[in-house]
C-alpha positions as CSV (number, residue, x, y, z in Angstrom):
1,X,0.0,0.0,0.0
2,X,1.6,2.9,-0.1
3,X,0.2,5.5,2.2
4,X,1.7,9.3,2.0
5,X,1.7,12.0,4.8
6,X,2.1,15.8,4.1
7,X,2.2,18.7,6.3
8,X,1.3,22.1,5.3
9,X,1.3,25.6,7.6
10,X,0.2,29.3,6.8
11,X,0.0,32.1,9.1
12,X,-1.6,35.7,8.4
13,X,-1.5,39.4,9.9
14,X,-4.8,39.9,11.9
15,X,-6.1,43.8,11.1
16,X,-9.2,46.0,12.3
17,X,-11.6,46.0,10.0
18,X,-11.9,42.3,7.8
19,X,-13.7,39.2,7.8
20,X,-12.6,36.3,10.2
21,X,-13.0,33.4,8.1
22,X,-11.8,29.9,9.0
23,X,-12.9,26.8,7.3
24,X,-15.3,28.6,5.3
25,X,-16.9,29.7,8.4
26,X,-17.2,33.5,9.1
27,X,-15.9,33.8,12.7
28,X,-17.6,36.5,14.8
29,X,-14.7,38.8,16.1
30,X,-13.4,42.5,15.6
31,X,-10.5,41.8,13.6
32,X,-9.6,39.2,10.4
33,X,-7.1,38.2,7.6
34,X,-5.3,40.0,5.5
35,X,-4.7,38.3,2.6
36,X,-5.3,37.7,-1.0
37,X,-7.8,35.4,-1.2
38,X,-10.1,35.3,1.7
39,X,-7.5,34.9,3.8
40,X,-8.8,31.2,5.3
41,X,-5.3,30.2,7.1
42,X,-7.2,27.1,7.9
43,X,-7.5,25.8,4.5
44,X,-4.4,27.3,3.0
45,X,-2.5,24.7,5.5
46,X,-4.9,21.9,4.9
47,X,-4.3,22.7,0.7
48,X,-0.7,22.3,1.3
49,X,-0.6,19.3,3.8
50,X,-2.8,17.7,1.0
51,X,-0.3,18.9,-2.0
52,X,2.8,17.9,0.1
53,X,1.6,14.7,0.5
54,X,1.0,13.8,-3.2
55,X,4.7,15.7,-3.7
56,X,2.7,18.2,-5.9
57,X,3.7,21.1,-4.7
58,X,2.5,24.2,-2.7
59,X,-0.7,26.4,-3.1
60,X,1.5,29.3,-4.4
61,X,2.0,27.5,-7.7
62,X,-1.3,26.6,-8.6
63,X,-2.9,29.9,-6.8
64,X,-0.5,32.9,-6.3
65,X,-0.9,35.6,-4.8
66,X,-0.4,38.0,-7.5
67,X,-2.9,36.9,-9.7
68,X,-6.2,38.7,-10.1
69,X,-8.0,35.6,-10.6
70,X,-7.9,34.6,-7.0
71,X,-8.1,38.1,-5.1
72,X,-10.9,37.1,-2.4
73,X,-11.9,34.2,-4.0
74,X,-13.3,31.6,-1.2
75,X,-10.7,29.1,-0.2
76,X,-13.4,26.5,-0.5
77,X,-13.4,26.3,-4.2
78,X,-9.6,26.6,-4.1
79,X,-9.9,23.2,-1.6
80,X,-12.3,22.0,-4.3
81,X,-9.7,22.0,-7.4
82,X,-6.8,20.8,-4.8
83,X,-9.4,17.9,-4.1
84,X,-9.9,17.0,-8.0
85,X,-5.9,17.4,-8.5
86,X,-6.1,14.5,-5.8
87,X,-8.5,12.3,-7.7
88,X,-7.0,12.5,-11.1
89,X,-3.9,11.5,-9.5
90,X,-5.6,8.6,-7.8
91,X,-5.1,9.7,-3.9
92,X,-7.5,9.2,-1.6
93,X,-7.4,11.5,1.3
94,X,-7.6,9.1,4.9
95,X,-7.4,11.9,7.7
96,X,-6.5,15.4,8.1
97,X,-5.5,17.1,11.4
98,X,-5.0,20.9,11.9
99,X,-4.4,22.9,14.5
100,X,-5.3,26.7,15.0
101,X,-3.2,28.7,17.1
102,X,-4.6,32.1,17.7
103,X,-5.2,33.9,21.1
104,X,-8.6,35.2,20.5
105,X,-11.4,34.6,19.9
106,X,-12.2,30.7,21.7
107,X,-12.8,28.9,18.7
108,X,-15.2,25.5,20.2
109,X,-18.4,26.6,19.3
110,X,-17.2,26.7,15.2
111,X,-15.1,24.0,15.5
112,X,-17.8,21.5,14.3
113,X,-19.0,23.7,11.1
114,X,-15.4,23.9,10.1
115,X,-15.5,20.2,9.8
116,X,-19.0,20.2,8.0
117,X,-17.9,22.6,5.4
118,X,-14.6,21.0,4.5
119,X,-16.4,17.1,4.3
120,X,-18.7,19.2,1.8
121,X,-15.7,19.1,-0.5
122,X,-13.9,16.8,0.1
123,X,-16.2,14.0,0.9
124,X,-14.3,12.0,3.7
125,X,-16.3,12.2,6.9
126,X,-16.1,14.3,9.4
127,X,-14.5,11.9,11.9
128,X,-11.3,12.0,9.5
129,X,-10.9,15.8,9.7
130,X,-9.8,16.5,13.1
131,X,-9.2,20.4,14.0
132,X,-7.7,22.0,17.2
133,X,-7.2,25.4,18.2
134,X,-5.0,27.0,20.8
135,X,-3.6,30.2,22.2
136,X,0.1,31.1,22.3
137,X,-0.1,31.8,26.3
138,X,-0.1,35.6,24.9
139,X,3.5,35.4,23.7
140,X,4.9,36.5,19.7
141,X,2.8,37.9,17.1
142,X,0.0,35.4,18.2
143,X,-0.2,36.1,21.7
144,X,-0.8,40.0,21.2
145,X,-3.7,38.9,18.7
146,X,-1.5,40.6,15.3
147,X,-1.8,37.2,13.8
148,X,-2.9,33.6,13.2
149,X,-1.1,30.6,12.1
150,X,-2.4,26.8,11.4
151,X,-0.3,23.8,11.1
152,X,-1.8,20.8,9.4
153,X,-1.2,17.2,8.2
154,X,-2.5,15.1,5.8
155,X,-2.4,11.6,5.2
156,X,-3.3,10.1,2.2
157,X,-3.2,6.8,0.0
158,X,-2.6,6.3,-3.8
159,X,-5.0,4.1,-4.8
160,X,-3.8,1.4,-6.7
């Protein structure tokens, strides 16, 4: 069998002003992303941990930054063409894990909607997407609530 693992990570300012969104779910909170796209750190790790793992790159190649065609396009239809790169390459996707470090807001009461719109694309169940989130004990760029970051890993098989 052979089984591959990939990890991906992304981290964004936090600024007055834009939308919180993580996991394709608009987080209620005073400050957001700044970023190209929506600015979901959430997926943009969980694209890469998926591309790492089929050695197919990083999200920047297929969707950068400077290209008009993806300024604040939803992350969710960028996890949806990273999902169909998977396919044609005949992975199948057996857990993700991800975890959310940012000091505010408490994240448990979205946790659960993050998981329901990411299994809308990619199809795998919700117990196989596992997500975490955590403070940095008020230390960095984190802990003074300037930014976000998300680590995640992927774990996938080539289907034979």
């Amino acid at each position: 069998m052979d089984i591959r693992i990939g990890n991906g990570y992304d981290t964004h300012p936090l600024v007055d002003g834009e939308t919180l969104i993580l996991g394709g779910v608009s987080i209620d909170h005073y400050k957001g992303t700044k970023g190209h796209s929506d600015g979901d750190v959430l997926i943009h790790a969980i694209m890469d941990s998926l591309l790492g793992a089929a050695n197919l790159g990083d999200i920047g190649k297929y969707f950068p930054s400077n290209s008009i065609d993806y300024k604040n396009i939803s992350s969710l239809v960028l996890l949806e063409k990273v999902n169909e790169m998977l396919h044609k390459q005949s992975y199948s996707i057996l857990n993700i894990d991800s975890t959310i470090v940012l000091q505010k807001p408490m994240l448990k009461d979205y946790i659960s909607l993050m998981k329901k719109q990411i299994d809308k694309i990619l199809l795998i169940g919700i117990d196989r997407i596992s997500i975490k989130a955590t403070t940095n004990d008020k230390l960095g760029f984190i802990g003074e609530e300037k930014g976000i970051s998300v680590i995640s890993t992927a774990l996938l098989k080539k289907d034979i």
